[in-house]
C-alpha positions as CSV (number, residue, x, y, z in Angstrom):
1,X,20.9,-94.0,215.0
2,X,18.9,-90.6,214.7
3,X,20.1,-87.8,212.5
4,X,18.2,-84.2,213.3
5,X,18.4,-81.6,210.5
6,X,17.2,-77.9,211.0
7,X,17.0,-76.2,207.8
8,X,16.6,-72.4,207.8
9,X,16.2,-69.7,205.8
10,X,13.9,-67.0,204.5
11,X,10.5,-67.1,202.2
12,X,11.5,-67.8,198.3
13,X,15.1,-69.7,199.1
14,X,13.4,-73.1,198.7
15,X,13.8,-74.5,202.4
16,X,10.5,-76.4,201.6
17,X,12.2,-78.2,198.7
18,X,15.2,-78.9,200.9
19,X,13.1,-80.3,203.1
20,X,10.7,-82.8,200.8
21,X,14.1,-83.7,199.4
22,X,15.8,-84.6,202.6
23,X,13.0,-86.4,203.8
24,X,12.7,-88.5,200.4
25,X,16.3,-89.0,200.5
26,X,16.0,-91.0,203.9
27,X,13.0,-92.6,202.8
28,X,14.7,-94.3,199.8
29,X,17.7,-94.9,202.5
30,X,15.0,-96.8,204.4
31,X,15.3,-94.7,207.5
32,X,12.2,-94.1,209.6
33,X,11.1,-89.9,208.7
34,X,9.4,-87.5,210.4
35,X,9.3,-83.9,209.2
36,X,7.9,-80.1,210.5
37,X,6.0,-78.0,208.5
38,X,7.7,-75.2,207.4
39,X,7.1,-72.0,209.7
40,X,7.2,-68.4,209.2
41,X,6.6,-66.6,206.3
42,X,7.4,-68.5,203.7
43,X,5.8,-66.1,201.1
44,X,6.7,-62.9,202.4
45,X,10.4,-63.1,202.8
46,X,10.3,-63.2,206.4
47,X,12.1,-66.0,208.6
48,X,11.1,-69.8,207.2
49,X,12.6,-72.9,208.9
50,X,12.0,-76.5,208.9
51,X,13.0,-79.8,210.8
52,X,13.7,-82.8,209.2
53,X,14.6,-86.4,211.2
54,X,15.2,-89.5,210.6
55,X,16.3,-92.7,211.8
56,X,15.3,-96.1,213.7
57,X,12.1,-95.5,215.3
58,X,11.7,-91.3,215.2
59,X,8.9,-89.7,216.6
60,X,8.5,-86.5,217.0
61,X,9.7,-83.9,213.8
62,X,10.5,-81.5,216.8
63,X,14.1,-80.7,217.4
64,X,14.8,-80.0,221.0
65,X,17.4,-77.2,222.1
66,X,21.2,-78.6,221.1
67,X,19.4,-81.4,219.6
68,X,20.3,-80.3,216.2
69,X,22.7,-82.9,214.4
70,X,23.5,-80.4,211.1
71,X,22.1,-76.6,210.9
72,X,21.5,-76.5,207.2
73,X,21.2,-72.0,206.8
74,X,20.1,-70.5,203.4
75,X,21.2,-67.2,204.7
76,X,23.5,-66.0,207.5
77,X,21.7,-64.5,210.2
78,X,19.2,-67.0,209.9
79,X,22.0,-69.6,210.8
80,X,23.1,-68.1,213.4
81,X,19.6,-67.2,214.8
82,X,19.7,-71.3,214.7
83,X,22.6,-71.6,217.6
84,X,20.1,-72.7,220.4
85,X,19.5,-75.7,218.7
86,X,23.0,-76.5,217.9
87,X,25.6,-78.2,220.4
88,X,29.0,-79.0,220.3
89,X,28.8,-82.0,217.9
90,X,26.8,-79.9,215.7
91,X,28.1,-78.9,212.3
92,X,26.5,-75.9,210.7
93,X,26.5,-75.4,206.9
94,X,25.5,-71.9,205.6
95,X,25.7,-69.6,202.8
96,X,27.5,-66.3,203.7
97,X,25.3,-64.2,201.0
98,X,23.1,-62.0,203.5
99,X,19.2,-61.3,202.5
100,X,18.5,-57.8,203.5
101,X,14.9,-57.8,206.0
102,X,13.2,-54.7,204.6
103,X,13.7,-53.3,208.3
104,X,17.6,-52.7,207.1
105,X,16.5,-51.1,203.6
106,X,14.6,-48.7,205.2
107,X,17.0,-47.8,207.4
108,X,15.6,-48.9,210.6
109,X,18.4,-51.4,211.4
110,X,21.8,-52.5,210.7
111,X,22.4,-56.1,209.8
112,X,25.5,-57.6,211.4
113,X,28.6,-57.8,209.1
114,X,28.9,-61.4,207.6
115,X,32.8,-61.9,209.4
116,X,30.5,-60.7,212.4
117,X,28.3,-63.6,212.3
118,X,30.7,-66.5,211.5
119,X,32.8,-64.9,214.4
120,X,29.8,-65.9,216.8
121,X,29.2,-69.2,214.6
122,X,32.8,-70.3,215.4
123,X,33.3,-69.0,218.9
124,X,30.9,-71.2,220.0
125,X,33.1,-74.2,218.8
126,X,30.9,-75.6,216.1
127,X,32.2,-77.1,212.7
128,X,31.3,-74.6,210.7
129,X,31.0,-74.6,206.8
130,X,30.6,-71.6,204.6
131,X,30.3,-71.5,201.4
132,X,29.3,-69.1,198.4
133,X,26.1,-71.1,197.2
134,X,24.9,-67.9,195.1
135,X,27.5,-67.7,193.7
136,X,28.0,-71.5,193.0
137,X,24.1,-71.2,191.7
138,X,24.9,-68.4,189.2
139,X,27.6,-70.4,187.5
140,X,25.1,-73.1,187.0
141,X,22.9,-71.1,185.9
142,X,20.5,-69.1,188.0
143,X,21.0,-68.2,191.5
144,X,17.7,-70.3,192.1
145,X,20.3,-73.1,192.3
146,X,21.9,-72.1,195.7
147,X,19.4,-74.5,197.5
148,X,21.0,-77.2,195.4
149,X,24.4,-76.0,196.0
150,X,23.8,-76.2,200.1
151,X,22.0,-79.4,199.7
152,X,25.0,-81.0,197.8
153,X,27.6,-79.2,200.4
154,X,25.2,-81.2,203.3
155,X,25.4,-84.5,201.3
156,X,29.4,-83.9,200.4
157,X,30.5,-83.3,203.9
158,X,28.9,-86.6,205.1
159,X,27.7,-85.5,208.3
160,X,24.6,-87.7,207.6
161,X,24.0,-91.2,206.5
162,X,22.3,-90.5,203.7
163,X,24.0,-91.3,200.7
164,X,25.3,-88.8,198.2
165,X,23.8,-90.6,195.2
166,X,20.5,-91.0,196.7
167,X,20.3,-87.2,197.9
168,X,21.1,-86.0,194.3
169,X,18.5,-88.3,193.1
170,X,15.8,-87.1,194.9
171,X,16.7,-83.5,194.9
172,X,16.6,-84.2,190.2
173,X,13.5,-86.2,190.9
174,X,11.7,-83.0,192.7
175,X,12.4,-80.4,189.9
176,X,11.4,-79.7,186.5
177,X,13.3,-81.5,183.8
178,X,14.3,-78.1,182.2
179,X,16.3,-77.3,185.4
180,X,17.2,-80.7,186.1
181,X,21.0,-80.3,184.3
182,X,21.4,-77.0,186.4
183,X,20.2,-78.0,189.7
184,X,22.9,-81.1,189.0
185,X,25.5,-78.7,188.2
186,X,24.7,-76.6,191.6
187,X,24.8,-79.8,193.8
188,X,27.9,-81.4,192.5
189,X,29.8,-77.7,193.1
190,X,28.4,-77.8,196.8
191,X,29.5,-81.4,197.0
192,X,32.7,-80.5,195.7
193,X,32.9,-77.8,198.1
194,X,32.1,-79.4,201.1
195,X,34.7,-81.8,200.6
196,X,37.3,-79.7,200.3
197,X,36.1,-77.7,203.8
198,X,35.6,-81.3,205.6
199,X,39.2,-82.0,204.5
200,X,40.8,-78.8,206.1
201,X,39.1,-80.3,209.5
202,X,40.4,-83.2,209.0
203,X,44.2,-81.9,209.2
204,X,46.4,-82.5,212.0
């Protein structure tokens, strides 16, 4: 068994600590880990992504086109920039708050309405899960938390191995104690969350 998780996002949304966590979360699972670097620019607000797998005997941290198992997006477009990679087994979990490029705010662009872009998400016959992780952060307590939120929406859904306990655990273990109660908070509601969206697939 090999799970392939493609994170994406933009700089400041944390996919680097979704990333260590992931890849500590399988560790502790004893799974085999191999993980990319994050690319883009991470510090600039600019396009960030990261691959994450794990398994018996991985590799390469390189995700091949359609190799992805679970599209993990921090932001919309970015998720669905992230199609490529996905195939038709390929469950994609994203936040639907967009993150204006400053292309848009000057008025050089238009960014594509959110209905838009889960329109080309689900034509292409994906499971797709969206969910208001902001806004799930900000009743934790800081909007900081929607990282949290997504990563407890990709544990909840159970579209990887990994277990839920062990996720939360390492996601606690890589953040401060003062925001340790908060970042809990955020990754139970995405957990909570992603249940209740995995159910509605499950329906006859």
């Amino acid at each position: 068994m090999k799970c392939s998780v493609l994170i994406v996002g933009v700089g400041g949304q944390g996919v680097l600590l979704a990333s260590r966590v992931l890849g500590e979360a399988a560790m502790r699972s004893g799974y085999d880990v191999v993980a990319s670097e994050v690319h883009g620019m991470a510090q600039r607000g600019g396009s960030v992504s990261s691959m994450v797998r794990f398994g018996e005997g991985v590799v390469s941290p390189l995700i091949d086109s359609a190799g992805a198992d679970v599209v993990l997006g921090f932001e919309p477009s970015e998720s669905c920039r992230a199609l490529p990679y996905a195939n038709s087994g390929t469950t994609i979990i994203t936040d639907v708050n967009p993150i204006l490029p400053a292309s848009v705010v000057r008025g050089d662009e238009v960014y594509p309405s959110v209905d838009s872009i889960a329109e080309a998400m689900s034509s292409s016959g994906l499971r797709l899960i969206q969910i208001d992780a902001v806004g799930e952060a900000e009743k934790a307590g800081s909007r900081l938390a929607a990282n949290a939120v997504l990563l407890g929406a990709l544990a909840g859904s159970g579209v990887t191995p990994l277990p839920m306990v062990v996720v939360r655990e390492s996601l606690l273990s890589n953040v401060r104690a003062k925001h340790r109660d908060m970042n809990g908070q955020a990754f139970d509601s995405g957990v909570a969350l992603a249940k209740t969206a995995m159910n509605r697939f499950r329906r006859p």
